[in-house]
C-alpha positions, 0 to 999 in steps of 0.5 A, spaced: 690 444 274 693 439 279 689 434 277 691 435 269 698 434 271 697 428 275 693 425 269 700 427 264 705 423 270 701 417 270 700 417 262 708 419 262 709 414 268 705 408 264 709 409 258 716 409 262 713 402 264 711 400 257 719 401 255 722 398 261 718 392 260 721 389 254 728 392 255 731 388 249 725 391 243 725 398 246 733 397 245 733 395 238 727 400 237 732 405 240 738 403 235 733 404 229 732 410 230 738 412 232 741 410 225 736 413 222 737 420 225 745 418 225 745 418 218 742 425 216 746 428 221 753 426 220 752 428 213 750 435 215 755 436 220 761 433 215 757 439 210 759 444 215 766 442 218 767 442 210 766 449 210 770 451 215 776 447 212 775 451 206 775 457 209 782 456 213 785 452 208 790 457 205 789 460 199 781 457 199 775 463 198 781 469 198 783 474 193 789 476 193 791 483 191 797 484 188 800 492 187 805 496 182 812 495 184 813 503 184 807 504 189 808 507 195 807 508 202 801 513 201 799 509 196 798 502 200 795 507 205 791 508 201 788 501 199 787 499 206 783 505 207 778 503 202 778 496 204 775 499 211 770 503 208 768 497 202 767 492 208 770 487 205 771 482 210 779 480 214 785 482 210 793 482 211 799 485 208 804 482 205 810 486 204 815 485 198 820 483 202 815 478 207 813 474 200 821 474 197 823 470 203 816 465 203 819 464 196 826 463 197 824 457 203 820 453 198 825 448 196 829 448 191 828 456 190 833 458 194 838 458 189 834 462 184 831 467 188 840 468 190 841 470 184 836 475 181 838 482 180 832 485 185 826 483 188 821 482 182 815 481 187 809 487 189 806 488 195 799 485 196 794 484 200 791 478 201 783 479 203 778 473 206 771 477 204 765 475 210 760 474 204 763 468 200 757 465 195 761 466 188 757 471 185 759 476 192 767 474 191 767 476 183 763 482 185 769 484 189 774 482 185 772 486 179 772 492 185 779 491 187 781 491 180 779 498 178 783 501 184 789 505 183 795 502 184 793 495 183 796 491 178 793 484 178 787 481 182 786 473 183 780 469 185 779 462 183 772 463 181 772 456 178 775 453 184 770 457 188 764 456 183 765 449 184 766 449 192 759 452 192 756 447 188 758 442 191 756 444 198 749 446 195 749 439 192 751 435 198 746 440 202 740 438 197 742 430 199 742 431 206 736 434 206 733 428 202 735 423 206 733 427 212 726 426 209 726 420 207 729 418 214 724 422 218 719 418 214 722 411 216 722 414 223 715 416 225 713 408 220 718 405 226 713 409 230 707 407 228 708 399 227 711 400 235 705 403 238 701 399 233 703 393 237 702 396 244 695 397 241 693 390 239 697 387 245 692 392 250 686 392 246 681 389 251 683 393 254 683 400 251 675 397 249 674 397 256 676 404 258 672 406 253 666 403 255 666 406 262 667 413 258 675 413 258 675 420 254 680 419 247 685 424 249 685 419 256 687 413 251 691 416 247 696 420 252 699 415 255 701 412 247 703 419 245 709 419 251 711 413 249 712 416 242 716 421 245 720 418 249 722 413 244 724 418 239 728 423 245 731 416 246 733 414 239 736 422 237 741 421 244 742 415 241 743 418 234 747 423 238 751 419 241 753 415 234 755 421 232 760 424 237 763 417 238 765 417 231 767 424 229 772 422 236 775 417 232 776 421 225 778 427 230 785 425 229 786 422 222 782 428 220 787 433 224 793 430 221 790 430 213 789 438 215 796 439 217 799 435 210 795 441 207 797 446 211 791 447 215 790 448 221 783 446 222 779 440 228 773 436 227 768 439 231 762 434 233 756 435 235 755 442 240 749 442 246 745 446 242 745 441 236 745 435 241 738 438 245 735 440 237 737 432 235 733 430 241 726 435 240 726 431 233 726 425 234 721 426 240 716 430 235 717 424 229 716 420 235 709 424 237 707 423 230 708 417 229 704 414 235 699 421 233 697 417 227 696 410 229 693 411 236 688 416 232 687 410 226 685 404 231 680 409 235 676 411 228 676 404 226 672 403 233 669 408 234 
């Protein structure tokens, strides 16, 4: 056992060698990959951040239920009973007066609202369901409305239908670009460890001669991969927070514009660590395929 390990030190401990001792190509190494693993990344992390927006934007993924104006108080007791039992998600009421003064603030209403006989607005509760795909929303809708008591219930279901489709679509293009990055990747990969090969291959053929085992070769290789391609994803990491860490405040003052409350979030430590273990698996392969290609070759 003590010695498998000693023979994984050595290997890691030549790799590290390797990257330090051209500090300038294993930069600009770092930087390509960290671009390509930025890229996918920052996408997929706009995806979500837009996903919340929409969730905290008012008025977004909502549905609002409206009462009759004679319903009362055992009625409206009622309704929340059965929002309880259906499950449907977060709910508020909002009373009859409560909506009469949001009305008569907005501007230029003030005026009109003085001089109605009585209040013409219902009760209404206002629901944020758990489940918001599309079909879910207009499921509940048509629930809602064959209630008693309940006068009108309103989704934007185009306005919904279109959010999904959008997310679903960028999700899709994310995913592509992952792909086609992770290709670029585990190619970066490859020509690097290539080139450590060809600068080194009097020696790998010398090793072998004297019974150096494949595995014995290719050990050290893989953990140069792996440390490029970990490097490369906390570079990666490192682009995409910095960034996001600019937009945080342009972003902030567009969401209170339209009434949200809403911060960009960057990347968390979980998806730091993940971005990591990428980037060191793409790395591996790249360096897997090479390193076995050359060995076949002189076999």
């Amino acid at each position: 056992m003590k010695a498998w390990i000693g023979q994984h030190l050595t290997a890691l401990r030549d790799a590290l060698r390797r990257l330090l001792a051209a500090p300038l190509n294993s930069l600009l190494s770092l930087l390509v990959i960290g671009v390509a693993l930025t890229l996918p990344t920052a996408g997929w992390l706009c995806l979500d951040n837009l996903r919340q927006a929409t969730g905290d934007s008012p008025g977004v993924q909502q549905i609002s239920i409206f009462m009759t104006l004679d319903v009362g108080k055992s009625a409206l007791s009622d309704l929340e009973s059965r929002l309880k039992d259906a499950r449907a998600g977060s709910w508020r009421f909002v009373s009859r007066e409560e909506a009469l003064k949001h009305l008569q603030a907005s501007e230029g209403m003030a005026e009109i609202v003085a001089s109605l006989p009585k209040n013409p607005l219902p009760d209404a509760f206002i629901v944020t369901p758990d489940d918001t795909r599309p079909e879910a929303l207009e499921s509940l809708a048509r629930t809602f409305a064959a209630w008693p008591d309940v006068a009108h219930v309103q989704l934007d279901s185009a306005w919904v239908r279109r959010l999904d489709a959008l997310l679903r679509l960028g999700k899709l293009v994310v995913m592509l670009l992952g792909i086609l990055f992770a290709g670029a990747l585990v190619t970066i990969t490859f020509n690097t460890i290539r080139l450590q090969i060809l600068a080194q291959a009097a020696e790998i053929e010398l090793a072998k001669l004297i019974g150096a085992t494949d595995a014995w070769i290719q050990r050290p290789l893989h953990y140069f991969g792996v440390l490029q391609g970990v490097l490369g994803g906390l570079c990666a990491a490192l682009l995409v927070t910095v960034g996001f860490h600019l937009l945080r405040a342009p972003v902030g003052e567009l969401a209170q514009l339209y009434g949200a409350n809403f911060v960009l979030q960057g990347l968390s430590p979980l998806d730091i660590t993940a971005l990591a273990v990428v980037g060191g698996g793409l790395g591996w392969l790249g360096a897997s395929i090479s390193a076995a290609m050359y060995l076949r070759r002189v076999a």
